[in-house]
DSSP file (Angstrom, degrees, kcal/mol; ACC not computed):
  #  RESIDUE AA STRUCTURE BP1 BP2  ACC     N-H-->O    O-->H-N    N-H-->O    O-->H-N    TCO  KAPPA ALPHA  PHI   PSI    X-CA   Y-CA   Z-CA
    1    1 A X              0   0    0      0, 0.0     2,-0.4     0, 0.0    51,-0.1   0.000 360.0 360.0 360.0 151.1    6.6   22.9  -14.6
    2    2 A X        -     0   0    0     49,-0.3     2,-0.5     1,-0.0    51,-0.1  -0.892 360.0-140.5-113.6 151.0    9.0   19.8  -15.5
    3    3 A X    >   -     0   0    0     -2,-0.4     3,-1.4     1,-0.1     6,-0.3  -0.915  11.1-164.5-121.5 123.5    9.8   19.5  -18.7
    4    4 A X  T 3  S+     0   0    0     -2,-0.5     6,-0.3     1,-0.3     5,-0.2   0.893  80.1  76.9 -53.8 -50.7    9.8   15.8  -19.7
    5    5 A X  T 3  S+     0   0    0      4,-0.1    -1,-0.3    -3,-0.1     2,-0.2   0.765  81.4  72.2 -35.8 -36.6   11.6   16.4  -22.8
    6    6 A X  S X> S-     0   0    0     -3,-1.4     3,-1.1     1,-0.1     4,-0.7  -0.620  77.2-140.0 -96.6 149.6   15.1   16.9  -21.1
    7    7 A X  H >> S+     0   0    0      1,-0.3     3,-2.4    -2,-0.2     4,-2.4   0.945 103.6  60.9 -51.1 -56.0   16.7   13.6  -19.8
    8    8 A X  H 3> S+     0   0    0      1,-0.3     4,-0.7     2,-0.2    -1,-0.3   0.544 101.5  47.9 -51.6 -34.0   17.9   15.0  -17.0
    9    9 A X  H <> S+     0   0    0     -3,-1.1     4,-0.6    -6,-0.3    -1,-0.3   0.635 109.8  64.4 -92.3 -20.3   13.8   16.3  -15.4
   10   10 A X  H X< S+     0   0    0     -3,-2.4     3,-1.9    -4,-0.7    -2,-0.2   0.992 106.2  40.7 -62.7 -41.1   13.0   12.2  -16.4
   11   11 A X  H 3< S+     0   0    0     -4,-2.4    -1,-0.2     1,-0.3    -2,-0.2   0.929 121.6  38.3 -45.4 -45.8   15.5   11.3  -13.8
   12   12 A X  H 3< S+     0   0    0     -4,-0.7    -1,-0.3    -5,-0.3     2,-0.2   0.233  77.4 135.9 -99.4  23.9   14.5   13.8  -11.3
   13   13 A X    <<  -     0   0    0     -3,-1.9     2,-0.5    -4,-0.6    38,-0.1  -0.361  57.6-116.8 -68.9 142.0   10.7   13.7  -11.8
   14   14 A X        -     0   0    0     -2,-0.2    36,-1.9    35,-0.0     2,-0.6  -0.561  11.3-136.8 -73.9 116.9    9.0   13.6   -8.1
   15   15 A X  B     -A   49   0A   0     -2,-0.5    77,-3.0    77,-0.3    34,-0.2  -0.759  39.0-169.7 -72.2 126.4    6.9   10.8   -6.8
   16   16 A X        -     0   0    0     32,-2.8     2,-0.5    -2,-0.6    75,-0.2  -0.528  35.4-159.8-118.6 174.1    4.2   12.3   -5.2
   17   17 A X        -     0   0    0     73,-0.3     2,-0.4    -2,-0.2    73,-0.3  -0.938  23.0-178.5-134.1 145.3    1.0   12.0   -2.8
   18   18 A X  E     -D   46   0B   0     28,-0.8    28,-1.5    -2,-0.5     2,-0.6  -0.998  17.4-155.7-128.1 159.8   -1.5   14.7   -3.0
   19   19 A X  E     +DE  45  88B   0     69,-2.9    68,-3.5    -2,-0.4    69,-1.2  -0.945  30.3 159.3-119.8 135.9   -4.6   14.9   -1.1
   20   20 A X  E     -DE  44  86B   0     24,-1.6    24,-1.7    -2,-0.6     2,-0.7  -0.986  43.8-105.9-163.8 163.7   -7.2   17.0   -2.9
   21   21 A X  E     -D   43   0B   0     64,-2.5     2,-0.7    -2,-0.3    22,-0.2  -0.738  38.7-150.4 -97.2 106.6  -11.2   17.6   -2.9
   22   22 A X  E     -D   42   0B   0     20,-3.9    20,-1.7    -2,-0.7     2,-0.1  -0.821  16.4-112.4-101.5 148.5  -13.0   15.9   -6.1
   23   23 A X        -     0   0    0     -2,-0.7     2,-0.2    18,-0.2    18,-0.1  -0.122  25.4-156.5 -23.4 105.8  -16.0   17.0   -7.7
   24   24 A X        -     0   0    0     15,-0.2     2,-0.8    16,-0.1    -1,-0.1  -0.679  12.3-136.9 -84.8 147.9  -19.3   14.9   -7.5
   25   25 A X        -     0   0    0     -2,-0.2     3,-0.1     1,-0.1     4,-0.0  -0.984  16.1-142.7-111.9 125.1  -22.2   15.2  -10.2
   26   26 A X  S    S+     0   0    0     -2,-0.8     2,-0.2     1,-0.1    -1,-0.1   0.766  77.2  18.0 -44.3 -37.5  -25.2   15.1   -8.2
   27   27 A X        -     0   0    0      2,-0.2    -1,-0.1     9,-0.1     9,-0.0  -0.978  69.1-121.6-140.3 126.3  -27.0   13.1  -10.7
   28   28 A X  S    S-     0   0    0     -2,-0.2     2,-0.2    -3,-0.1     3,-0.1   0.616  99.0 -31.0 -74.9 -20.9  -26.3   10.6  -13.9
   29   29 A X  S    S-     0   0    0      1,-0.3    -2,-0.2    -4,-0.0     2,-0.1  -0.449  99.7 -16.5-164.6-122.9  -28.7   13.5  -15.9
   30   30 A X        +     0   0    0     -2,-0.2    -1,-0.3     6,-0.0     2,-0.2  -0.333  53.2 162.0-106.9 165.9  -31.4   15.9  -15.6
   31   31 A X        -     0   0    0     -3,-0.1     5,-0.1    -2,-0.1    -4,-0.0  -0.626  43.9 -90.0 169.0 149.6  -33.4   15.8  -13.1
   32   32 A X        -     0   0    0     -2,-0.2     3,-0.5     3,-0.1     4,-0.4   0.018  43.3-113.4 -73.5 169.9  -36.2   18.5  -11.3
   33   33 A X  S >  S+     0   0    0      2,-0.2     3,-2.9     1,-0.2    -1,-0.1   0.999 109.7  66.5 -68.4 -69.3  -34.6   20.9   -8.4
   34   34 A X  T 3  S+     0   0    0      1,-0.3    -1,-0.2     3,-0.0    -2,-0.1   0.360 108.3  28.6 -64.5  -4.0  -36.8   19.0   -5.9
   35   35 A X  T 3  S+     0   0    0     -3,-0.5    -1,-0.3     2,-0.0    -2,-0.2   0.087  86.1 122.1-118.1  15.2  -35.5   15.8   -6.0
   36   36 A X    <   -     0   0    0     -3,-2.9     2,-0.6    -4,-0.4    -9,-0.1  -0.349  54.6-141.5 -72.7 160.4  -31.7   16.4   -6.9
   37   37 A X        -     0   0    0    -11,-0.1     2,-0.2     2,-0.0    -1,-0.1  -0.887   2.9-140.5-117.8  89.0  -29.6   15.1   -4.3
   38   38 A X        -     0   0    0     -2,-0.6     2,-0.5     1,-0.0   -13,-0.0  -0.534  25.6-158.3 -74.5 139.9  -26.5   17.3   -3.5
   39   39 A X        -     0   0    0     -2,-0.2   -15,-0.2     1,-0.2   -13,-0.0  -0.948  29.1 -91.7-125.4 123.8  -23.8   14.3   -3.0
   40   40 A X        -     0   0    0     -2,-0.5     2,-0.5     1,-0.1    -1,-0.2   0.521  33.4-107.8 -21.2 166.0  -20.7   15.4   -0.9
   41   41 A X        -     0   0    0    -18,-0.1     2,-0.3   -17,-0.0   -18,-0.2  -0.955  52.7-121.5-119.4 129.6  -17.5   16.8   -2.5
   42   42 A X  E     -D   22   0B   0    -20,-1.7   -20,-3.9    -2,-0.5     2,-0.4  -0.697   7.8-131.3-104.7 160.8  -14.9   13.7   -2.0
   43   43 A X  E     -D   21   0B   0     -2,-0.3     2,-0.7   -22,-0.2   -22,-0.2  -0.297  30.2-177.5-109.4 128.5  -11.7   13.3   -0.4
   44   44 A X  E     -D   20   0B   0    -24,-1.7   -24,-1.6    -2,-0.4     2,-0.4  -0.738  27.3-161.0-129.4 141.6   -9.1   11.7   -2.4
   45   45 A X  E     -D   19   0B   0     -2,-0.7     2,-0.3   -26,-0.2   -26,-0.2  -0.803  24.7-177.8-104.2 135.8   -5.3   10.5   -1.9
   46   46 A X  E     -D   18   0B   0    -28,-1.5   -28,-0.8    -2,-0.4     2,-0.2  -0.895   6.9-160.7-131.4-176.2   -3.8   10.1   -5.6
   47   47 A X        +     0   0    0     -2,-0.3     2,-0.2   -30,-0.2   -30,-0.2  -0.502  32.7 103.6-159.6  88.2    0.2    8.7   -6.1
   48   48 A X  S    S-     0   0    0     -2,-0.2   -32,-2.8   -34,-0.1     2,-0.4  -0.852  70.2 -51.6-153.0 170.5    2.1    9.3   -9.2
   49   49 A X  E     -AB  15  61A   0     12,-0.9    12,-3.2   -34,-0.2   -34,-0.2  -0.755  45.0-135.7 -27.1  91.6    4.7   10.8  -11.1
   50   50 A X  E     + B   0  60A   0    -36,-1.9    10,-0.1    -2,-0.4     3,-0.1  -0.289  36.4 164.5 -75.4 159.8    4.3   14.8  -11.1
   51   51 A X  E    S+     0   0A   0      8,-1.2     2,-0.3     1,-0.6   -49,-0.3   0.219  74.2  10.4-152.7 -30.1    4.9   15.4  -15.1
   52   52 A X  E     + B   0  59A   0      7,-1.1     7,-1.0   -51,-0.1    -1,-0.6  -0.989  58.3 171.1-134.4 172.1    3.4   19.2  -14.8
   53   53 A X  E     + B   0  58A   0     -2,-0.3     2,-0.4     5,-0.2     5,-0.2  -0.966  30.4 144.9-155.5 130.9    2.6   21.0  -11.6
   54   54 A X        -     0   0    0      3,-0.6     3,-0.4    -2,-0.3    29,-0.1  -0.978  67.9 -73.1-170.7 173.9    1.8   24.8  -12.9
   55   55 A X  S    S+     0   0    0     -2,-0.4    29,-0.1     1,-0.2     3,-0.1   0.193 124.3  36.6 -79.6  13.0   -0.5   27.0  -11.6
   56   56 A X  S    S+     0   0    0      1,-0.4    27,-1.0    25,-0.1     2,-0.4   0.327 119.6  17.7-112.2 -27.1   -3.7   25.5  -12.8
   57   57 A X  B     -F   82   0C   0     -3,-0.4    -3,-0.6    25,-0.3    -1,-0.4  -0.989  47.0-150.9-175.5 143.8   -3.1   22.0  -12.5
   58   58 A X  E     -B   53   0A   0     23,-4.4    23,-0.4    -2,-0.4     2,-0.3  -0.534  32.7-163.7-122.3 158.8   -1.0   19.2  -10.9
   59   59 A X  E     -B   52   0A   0     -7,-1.0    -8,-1.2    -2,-0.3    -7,-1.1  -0.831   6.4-157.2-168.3 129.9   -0.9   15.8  -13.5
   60   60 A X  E     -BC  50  79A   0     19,-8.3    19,-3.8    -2,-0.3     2,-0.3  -0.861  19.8-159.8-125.5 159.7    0.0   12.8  -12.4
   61   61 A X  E     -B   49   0A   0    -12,-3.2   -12,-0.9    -2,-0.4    16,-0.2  -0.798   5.3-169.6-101.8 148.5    1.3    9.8  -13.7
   62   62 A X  S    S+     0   0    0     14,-0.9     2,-0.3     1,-0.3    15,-0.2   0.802  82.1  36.0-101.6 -33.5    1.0    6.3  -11.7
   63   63 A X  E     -G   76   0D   0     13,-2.2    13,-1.2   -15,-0.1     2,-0.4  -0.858  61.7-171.8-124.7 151.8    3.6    4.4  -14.4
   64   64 A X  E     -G   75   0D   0     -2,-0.3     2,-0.3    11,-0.2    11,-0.2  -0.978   4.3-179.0-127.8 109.0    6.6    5.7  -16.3
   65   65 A X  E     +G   74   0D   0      9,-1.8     9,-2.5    -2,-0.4    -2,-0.0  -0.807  58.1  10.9-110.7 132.5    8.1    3.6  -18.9
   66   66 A X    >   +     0   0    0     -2,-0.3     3,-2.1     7,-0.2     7,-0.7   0.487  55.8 142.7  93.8  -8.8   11.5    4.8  -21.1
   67   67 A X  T 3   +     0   0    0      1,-0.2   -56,-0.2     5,-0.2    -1,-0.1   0.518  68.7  67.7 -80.0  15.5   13.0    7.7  -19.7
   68   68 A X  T 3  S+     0   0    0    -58,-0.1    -1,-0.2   -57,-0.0     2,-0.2   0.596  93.0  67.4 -45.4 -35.6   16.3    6.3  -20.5
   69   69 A X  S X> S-     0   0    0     -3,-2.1     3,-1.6   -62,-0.0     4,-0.9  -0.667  85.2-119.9-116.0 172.2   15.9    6.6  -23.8
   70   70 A X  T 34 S+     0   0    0      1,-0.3    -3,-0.1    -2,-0.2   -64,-0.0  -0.664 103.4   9.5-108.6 156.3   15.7    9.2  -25.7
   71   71 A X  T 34 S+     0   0    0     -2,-0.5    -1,-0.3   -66,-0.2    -4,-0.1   0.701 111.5  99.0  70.3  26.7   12.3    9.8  -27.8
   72   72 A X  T <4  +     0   0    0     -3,-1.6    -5,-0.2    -6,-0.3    -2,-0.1   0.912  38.2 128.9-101.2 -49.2   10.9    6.4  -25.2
   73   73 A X     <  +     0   0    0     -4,-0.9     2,-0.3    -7,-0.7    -7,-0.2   0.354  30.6 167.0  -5.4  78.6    9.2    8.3  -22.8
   74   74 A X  E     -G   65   0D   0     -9,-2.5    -9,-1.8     2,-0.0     2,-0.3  -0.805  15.7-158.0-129.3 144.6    5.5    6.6  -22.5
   75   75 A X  E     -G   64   0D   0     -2,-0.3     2,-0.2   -11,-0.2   -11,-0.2  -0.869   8.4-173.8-112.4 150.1    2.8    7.5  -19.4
   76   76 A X  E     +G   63   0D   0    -13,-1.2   -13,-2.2    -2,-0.3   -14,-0.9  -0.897  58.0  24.5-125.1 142.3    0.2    5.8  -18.1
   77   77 A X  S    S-     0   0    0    -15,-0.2   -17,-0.1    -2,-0.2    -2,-0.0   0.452  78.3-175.1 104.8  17.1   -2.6    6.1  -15.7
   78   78 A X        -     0   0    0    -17,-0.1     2,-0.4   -15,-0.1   -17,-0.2  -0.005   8.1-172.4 -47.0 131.3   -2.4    9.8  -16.1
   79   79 A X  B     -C   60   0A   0    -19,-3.8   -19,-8.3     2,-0.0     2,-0.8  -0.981  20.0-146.7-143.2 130.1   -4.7   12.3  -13.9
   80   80 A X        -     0   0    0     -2,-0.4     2,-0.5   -21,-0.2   -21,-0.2  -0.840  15.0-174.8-124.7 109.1   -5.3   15.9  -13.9
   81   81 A X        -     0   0    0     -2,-0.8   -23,-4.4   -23,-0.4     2,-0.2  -0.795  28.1-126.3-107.5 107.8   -5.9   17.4  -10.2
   82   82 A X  B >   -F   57   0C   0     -2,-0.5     3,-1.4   -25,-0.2   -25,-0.3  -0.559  21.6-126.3 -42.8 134.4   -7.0   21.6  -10.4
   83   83 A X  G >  S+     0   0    0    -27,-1.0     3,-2.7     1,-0.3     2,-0.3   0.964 113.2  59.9  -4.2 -85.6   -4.6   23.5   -8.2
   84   84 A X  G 3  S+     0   0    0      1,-0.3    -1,-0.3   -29,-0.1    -2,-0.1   0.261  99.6  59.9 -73.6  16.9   -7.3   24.9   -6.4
   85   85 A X  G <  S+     0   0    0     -3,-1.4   -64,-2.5    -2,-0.3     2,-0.5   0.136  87.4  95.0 -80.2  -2.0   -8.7   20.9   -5.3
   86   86 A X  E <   -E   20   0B   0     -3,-2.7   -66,-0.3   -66,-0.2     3,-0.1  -0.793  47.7-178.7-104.7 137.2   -5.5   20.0   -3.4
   87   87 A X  E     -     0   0B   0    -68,-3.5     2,-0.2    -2,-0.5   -67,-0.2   0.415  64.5  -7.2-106.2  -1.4   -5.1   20.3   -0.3
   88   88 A X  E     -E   19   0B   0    -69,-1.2   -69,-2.9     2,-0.0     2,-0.4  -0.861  51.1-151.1-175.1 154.5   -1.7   19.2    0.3
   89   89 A X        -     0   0    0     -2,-0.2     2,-0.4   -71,-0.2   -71,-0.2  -0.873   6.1-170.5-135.1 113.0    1.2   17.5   -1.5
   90   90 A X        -     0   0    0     -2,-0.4   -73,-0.3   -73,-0.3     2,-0.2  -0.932  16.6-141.9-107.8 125.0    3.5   15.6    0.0
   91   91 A X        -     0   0    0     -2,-0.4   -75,-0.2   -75,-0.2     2,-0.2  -0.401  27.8-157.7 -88.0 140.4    7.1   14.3   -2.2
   92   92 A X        -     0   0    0    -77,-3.0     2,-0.7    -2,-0.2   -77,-0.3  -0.621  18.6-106.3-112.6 171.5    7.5   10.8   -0.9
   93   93 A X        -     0   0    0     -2,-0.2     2,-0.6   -79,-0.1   -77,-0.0  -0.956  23.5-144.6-122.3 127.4   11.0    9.3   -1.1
   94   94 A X        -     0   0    0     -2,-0.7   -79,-0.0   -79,-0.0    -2,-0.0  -0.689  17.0-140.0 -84.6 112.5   11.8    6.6   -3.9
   95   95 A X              0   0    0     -2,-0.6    -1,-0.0     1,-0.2     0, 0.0  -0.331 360.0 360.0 -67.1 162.3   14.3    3.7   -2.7
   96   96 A X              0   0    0      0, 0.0    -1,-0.2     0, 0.0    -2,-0.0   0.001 360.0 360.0 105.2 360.0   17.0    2.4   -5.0
């Protein structure tokens, strides 16, 4: 897991891709057995800032404001992908 807290993991946090399977709800509510509609499990590309990676759960950020400074550190667009729904992760390389 990176720990955000130390300056030194803001610098070196990974831009990532993962490709992972999400979850569908068959339905907006109830609704009888014989007409549910099982809806396809979908395939999704996300792209962010890993900020934990642990054995449950990947969470990504897409924007990172402040990790220069120290207490600054503000996320947005934050997403929490189960472990066992990725199917691959690939660490992209950040120019500049």
């Amino acid at each position: 897991m990176i720990d955000l807290s130390a300056p030194q993991s803001r610098l070196t946090a990974r831009m990532v891709l993962i490709d992972w399977e999400k979850s569908t709800a068959p339905t907006d509510g109830c609704s009888s057995a014989e007409h549910l509609y099982v809806a396809e499990i979908e395939h999704c590309l996300s792209v962010g800032w890993i900020i934990r990676d642990d054995w449950e759960t990947a969470v990504l950020a897409a924007s990172m404001t402040g990790w220069a400074e120290e207490d600054a550190l503000r996320l947005s667009g934050v997403i929490r992908i189960p472990t066992g729904s990725i199917r691959s992760v690939r660490v992209l390389a950040v120019a500049g």
